[in-house]
N, C-alpha and C positions, 0 to 999 in steps of 0.2 A: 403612503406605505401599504404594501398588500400583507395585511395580516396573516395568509395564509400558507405564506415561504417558510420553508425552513432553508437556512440558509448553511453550508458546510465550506468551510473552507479546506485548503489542499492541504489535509493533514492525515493521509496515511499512507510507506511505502514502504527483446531480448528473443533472444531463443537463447534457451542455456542449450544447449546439442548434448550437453553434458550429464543424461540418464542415469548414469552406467553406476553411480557411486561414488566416483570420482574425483576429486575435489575440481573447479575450475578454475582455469586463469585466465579466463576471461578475454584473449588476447583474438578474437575475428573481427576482423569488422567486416560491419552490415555497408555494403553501401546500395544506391538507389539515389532517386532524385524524386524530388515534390511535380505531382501530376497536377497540372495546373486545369484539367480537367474535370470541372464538377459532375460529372454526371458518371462519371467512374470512379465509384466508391468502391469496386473492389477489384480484384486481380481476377478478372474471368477473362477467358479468352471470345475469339469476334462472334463462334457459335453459342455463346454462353455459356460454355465446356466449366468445368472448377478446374483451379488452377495446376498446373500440371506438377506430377508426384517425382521427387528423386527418391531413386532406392525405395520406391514402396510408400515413401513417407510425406505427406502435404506440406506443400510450402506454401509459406505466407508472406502477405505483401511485408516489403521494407519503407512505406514512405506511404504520406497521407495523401490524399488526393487535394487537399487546397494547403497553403502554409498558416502560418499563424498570426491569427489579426491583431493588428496595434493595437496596443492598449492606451496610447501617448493621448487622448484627444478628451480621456473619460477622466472625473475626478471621486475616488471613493470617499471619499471627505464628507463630500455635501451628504453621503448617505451613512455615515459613521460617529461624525459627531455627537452626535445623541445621545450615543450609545455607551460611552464609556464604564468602565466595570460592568456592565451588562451581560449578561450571556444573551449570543446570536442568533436569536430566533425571529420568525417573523419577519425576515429583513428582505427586503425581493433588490438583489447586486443587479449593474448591467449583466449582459447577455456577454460583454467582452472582455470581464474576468472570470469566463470559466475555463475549459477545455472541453472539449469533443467527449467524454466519457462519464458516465454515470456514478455515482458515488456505487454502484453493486459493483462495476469493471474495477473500478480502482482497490477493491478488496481483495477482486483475483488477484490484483497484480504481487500478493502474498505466495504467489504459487510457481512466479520466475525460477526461481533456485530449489525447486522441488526435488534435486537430484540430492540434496542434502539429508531428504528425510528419508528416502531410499537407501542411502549411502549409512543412516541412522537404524533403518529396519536389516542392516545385512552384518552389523556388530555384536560380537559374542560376549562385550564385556557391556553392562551400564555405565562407568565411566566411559566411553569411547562415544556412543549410546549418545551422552548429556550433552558431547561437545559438540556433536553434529544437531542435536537439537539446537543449544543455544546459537551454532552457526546461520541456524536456518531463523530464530528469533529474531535476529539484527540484520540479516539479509532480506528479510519482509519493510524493514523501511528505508532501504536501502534507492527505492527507487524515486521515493521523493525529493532526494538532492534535486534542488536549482528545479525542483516543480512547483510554480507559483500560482499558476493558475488552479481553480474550485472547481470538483465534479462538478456537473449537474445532480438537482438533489431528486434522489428516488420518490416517483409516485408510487402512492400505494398501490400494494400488489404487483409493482414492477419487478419482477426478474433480468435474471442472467446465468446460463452455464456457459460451459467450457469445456471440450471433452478436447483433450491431447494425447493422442495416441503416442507420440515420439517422446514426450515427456513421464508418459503413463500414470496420469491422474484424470479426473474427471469431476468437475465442481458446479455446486448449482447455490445461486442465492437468490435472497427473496425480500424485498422492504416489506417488514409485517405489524407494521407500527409508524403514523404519520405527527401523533403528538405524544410524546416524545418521537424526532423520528430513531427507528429503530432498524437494523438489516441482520438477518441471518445468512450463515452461508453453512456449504457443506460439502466435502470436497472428499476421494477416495481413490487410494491407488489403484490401478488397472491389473495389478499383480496382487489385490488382495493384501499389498503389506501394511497400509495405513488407514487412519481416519481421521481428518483433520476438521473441525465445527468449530462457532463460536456464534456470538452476537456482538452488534457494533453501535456505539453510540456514543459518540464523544460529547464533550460539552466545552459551549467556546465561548470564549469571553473577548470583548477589545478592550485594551490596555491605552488606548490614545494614538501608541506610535503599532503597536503589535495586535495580531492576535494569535491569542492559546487557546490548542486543543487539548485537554484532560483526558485524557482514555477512559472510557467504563466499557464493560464486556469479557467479561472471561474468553481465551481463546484454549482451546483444546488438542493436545494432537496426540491419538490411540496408535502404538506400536503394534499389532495386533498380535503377531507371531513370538511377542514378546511380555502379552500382557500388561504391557507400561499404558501408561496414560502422565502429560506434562500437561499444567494448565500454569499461562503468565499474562501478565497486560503490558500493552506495550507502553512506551515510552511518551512523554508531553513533548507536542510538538509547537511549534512557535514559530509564526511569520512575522519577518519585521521589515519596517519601511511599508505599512499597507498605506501609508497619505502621500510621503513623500520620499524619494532617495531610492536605491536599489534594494529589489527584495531580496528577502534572504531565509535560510530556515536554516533553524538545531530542532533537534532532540534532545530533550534532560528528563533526570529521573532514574529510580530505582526498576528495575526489572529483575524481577523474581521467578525462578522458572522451578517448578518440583517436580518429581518422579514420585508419583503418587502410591507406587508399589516398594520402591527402594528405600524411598525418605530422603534420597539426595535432590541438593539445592543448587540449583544456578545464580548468581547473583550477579548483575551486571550494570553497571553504573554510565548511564550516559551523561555525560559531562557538560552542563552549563559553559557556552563558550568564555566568562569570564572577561575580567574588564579588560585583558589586553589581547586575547581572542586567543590565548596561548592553546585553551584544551577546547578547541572547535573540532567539533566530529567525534574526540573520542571517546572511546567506550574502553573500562576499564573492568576486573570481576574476578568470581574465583567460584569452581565447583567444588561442595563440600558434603560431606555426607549425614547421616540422620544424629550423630555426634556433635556435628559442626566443625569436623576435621577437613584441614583445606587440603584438597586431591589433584587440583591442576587450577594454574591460573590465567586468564584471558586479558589479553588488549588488543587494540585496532584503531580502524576509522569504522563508522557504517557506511561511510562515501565509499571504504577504498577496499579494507581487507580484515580478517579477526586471526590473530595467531595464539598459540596455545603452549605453555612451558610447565614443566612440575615446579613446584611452592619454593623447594632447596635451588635451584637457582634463579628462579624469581629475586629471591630477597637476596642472594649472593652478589648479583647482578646490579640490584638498587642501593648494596650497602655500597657498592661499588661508588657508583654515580655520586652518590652522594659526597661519598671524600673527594669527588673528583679525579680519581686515579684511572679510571678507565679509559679507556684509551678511543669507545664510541660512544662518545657522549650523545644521547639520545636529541636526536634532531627536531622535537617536538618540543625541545625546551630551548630554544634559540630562535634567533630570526627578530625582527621588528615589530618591536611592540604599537598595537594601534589603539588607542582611547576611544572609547565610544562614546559622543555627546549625550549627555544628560538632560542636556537644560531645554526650556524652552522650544521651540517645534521643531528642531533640527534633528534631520534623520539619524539613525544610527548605522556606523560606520561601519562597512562588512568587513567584520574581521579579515586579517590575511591567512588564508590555510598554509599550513605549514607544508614544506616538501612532500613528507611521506610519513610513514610509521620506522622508525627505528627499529630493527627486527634484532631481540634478542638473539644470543646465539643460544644455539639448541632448540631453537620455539620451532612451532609445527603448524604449518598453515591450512588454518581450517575453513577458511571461503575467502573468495575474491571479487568484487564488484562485475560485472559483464559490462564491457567496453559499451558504449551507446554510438548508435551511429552517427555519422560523420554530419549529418543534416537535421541532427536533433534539434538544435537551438531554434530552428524554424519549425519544428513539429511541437509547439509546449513542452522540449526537453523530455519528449518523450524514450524510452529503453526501447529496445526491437522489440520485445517480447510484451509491449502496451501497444505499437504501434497496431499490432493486430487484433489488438482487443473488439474494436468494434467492425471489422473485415465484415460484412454480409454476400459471402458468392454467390453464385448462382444456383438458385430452388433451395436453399437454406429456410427459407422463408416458412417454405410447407412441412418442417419438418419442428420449428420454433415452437413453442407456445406465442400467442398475438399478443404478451406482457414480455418479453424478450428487450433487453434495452437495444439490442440492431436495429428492432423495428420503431424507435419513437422517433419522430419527425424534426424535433428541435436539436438534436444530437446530431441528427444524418444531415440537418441544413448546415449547422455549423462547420462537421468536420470537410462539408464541401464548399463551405466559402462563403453560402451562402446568408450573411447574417441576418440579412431582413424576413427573411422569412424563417430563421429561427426565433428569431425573435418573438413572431408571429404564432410560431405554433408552440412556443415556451408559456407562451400568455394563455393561450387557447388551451393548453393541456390544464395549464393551472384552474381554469373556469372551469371546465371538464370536472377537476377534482372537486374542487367546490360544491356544483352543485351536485353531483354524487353524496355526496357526505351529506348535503342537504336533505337530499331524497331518504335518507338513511336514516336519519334523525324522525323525519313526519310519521315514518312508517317503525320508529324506536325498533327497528333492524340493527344488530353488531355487524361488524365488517370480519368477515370469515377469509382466515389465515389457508391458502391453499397448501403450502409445502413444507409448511411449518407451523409446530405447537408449543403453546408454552407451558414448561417444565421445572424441574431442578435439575442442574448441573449433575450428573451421577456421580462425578468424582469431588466436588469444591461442596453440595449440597446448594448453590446459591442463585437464584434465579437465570435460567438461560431460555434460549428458542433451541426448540431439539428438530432434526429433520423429520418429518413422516413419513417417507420414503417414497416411492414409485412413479418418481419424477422419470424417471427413465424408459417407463412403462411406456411414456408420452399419448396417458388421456388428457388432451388439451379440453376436451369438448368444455367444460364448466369455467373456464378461465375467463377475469371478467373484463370488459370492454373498458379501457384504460387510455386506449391513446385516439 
């Protein structure tokens, strides 16, 4: 076993076109085909040109340059067993349950439905304000459905930004801590309407049949031109079937979301899918104010979609149901019930997702899932809006810092198909770290945080990693040799 792995598994989650405010409904598909071409990792033309602009605006590839490699041949067992109630550290997984992307990429992927918080910085009232926040809270893991595959886990010091002109945000993160490991990010509208920060550090455990991710990290997001500030954590996430049977993932857990200026509260319940898989997906809640008076109330899927009603027909609606007099009886409470084996080593049975969400009448639809392309299932069930996460065009490179997750070797072997030599350069990096930290220790050298320091929370008081700015400045010169 390589002591030196921190091991993460897929537990945090397009082009939305959709800027403007919005809401979407998510109805384009992305289509493309799998470039069976390894050595064309990105969408550049025969000159090396970057890829050509509509309307002014860059487009990005739709489809990875290799597909997705079987998993059918490996057994995680042999390297699990052990482990049981354990938290997952230390555990060095094959190379064929990861994905192509970096645990920093996978944190952007928080930043799909950014048209929400825009759409949240352009509201005159804070109730209006909370529901486009909380929209955007539950559409941050919205992209993990049916993602089974584990980032790759950040070396220290590795980065990642993300500047999207079309989206208008612009976000940088940074692994700034390798025991515990640790990631910061840091992210800001292009219009000056937001700030969105946190730090990321789950803690995971296997369960024999599962593993659970615990959330730790404050996440943050500053209204600017509003003075607000909302800080919540996200939701426990849970992979099951990691020995045997098909995989599967929920979210459960309370999620609490504040308005640090207002006193109003989000509360939002994601639902244990339960022994007959009845409340799979959904998420249930209500925003209320510094009283605890209920203002509006929320339900959904985070798969599918989150609608919004006042409190007087919420319950109008449920006294309803309840007598059974209602005439649409909610489709979430029907269907065939499946038992999930308990016993003995027998998988657990994927629940059946129900139809759809029952949409009250009157409710108001406040996000929608962005359709996935038609060739996902071969891409790690990747969104359009991940597929380009790790896009490197042409002369990107010179513009990068040399800790940029585009540029690590084991990531680019993989998403090109190549796995033996990611494999190779996954091992190599890890020795690399090693003896780094080695050299660090002889010479009792600290490992210095380039783009980030640690702080108090200015809003919670409670330990976070705060940005230090002038990443954009792009003095790479001191950045340290990592890959």
């Amino acid at each position: 076993m390589n002591g030196e792995e921190e091991f993460f598994d897929a537990v945090t989650g397009f082009d939305s076109d959709n800027s403007s405010g919005e809401f979407s409904e998510a109805n384009q598909k992305v289509t493309g085909r799998i470039d069976l071409d390894s050595s064309n990792s990105s969408r550049t033309g025969k000159s090396g040109e970057r890829p050509p602009r509509e309307n002014g605006v860059q487009k990005h590839r739709t489809a990875l340059p290799a597909p997705m490699f079987t998993r059918s041949d490996f057994s995680v067992w042999s390297i699990l067993k052990k482990c049981i109630g354990l938290e997952l550290s230390k555990i060095t997984m094959p190379i064929a349950f990861n994905e192509p992307l970096s645990f920093l990429q996978r944190i952007t992927e928080y930043m799909e439905h950014v048209y929400l918080i825009h759409k949240a910085a352009l509201q005159p009232q804070p109730l209006e304000r909370m529901q486009c926040v909380a929209a955007f809270a539950v559409s941050a893991v919205a992209s993990q459905w049916e993602r089974t595959g584990k980032p790759f886990n950040p070396l220290l010091g590795e980065t990642y930004e993300l500047v999207r002109e079309d989206l208008g945000f612009r976000f940088i993160s940074e692994q700034v801590s390798h025991h515990p490991p640790i990631s910061a990010f840091y992210s800001e509208g292009l219009s000056q309407d937001f700030v969105f920060h946190g730090s990321i550090y789950p803690k995971l455990k296997f369960w024999g049949k599962s593993v659970e991710a615990e959330p730790r990290g404050t996440i943050t997001l500053e209204l600017l031109k509003h003075g607000e500030a909302y800080t919540w954590t996200n939701p426990t996430c849970c992979v099951h079937n990691v020995i045997i049977g098909k995989l599967w993932i929920e979210q459960y857990g309370t999620v609490e979301i504040l308005n640090h200026r207002t006193g109003d509260k989000c509360v939002l319940n994601f639902r244990p899918c339960g022994l007959f898989g009845k409340e799979l997906h959904r998420v249930e809640g209500h925003i209320q104010d510094k009283n605890k008076k209920k203002l509006f109330m929320i339900y959904g899927k985070w798969t599918e979609c989150l609608w919004g009603i006042d409190p007087s027909s919420y319950e109008s609606f449920k006294k309803q149901e309840r007598r059974g007099d209602h005439h649409r009886k909610a489709r979430l409470d029907v269907g065939p019930e499946i038992a999930s084996e308990v016993a003995g080593d027998a998988a657990d049975d994927v629940p059946m997702a129900q139809e759809t969400v029952s949409v009250i009448p009157g409710s108001r639809l406040l996000w929608r899932v962005n359709s996935r392309p038609p060739n996902s299932a071969q891409m790690y069930n990747f969104t359009s809006f991940t597929v380009s996460l790790n896009e490197l065009e042409s002369g990107m490179e010179k513009t990068l810092p040399p800790t940029d997750c585009r540029l690590r070797p084991d990531i680019r072997g993989m998403e090109n198909g190549n796995m033996d030599l990611a494999s190779q350069e996954k091992e190599r990096l890890e020795e690399k770290q090693r003896e780094a930290r080695k050299e660090r220790a002889k010479e009792e050298a600290e490992w210095r945080t380039r783009w980030f320091r640690p702080g108090d929370n200015p809003h919670t008081g409670t330990p976070d990693w705060l940005y230090a700015g002038d990443y954009f400045e792009r003095n790479f010169s001191d950045c340290p040799d990592i890959y």
